[in-house]
N, C-alpha and C positions, 0 to 999 in steps of 0.2 A: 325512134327506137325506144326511147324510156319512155314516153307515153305505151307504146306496146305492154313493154315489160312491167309497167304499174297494173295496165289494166290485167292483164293476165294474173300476174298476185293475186290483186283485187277479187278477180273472179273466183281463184281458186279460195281462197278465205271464204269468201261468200258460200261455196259449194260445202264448205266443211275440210276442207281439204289440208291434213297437217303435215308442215314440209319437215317435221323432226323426225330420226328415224324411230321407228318402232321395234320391240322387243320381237322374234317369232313366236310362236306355241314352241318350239322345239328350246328356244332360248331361255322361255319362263321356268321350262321343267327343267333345265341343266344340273346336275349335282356334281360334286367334287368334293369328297369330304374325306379325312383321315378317320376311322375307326381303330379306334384301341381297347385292349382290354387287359388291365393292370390286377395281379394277383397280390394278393396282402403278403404273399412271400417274397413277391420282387419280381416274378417273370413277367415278362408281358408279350401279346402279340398285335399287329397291326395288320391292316388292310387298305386300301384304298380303292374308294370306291365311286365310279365315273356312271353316269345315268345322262345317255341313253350308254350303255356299255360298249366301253373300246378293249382293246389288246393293253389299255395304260391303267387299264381296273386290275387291284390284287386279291377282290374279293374273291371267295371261291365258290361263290354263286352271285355274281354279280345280277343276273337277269331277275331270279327270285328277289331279292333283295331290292333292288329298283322298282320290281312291281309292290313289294310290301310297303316300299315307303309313297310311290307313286296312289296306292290304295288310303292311306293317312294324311295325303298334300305336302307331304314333307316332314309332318308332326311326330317326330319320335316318343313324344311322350302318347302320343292317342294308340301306339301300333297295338293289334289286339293280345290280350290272353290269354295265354292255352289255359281255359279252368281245369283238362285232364287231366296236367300234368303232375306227377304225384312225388313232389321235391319235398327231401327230406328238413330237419332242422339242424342240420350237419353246418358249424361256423367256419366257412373258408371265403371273407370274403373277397370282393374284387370290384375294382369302379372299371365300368365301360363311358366315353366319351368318344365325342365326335365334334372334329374342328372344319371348317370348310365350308362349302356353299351346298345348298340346299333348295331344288328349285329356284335357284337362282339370288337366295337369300342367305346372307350370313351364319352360320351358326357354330356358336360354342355352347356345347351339351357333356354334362358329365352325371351321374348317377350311380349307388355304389348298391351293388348287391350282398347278402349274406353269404351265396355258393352258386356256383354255376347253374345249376338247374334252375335257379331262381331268376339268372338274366336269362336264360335260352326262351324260359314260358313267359317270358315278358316282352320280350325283344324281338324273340323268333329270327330268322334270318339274317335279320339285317347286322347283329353281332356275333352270327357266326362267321368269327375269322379263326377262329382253332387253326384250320390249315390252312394259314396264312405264314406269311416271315417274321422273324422273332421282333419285338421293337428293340 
């Protein structure tokens, strides 16, 4: 029986064959990340935000939002620029951050803007949590 069970090992080695388990495609893209966005006056709002999207995401467009970041690999700093957007130089500002997992990758991320309009055309989506729950 252990001569079997050697050879069989053996073979599968030899085939390429890795007996650890493996990550899925659905496991590598997993996100789970808190989104907040802190006003220099003190409010703030959060969201949470699950990819592929469950009923336990608070974002208020979770699906948009998974695909923007799904479109960057994860990279919040690469997401693109609305160059339309025509934001004023009004100083209100506000740091947006994001704690959590990320494709399946760790991430702590924080970034401070001048005024909203300045994270919305930068961010797009993925920090729109306005109508989300207060933090």
């Amino acid at each position: 029986m252990h001569a079997k069970a050697t050879g069989l090992l053996t073979a599968l080695v030899v085939a390429g064959v890795v007996l650890t388990p493996q990550a899925s495609a659905a496991e590598a893209t997993w996100t789970d990340v808190e989104l907040m966005v802190v006003h220099d006056h003190g409010s703030a709002v959060k969201a949470r935000l699950i990819c592929p999207p469950t009923e336990e995401s608070t974002h208020p467009d979770s699906q948009a939002a998974c695909a923007a970041l799904d479109a960057v690999a994860g990279d919040l700093d690469a997401l693109p620029v609305d160059d339309q957007a025509q934001c004023t130089y009004e100083w209100m500002p506000l740091t947006a951050s994001a704690t959590g997992m990320i494709n399946g990758t760790s991430v702590q991320w924080e970034r401070q803007y001048p005024n909203q309009c300045v994270l919305d055309s930068t961010t797009g989506v993925v920090f729109a949590v306005e109508a989300s729950q207060p933090a």
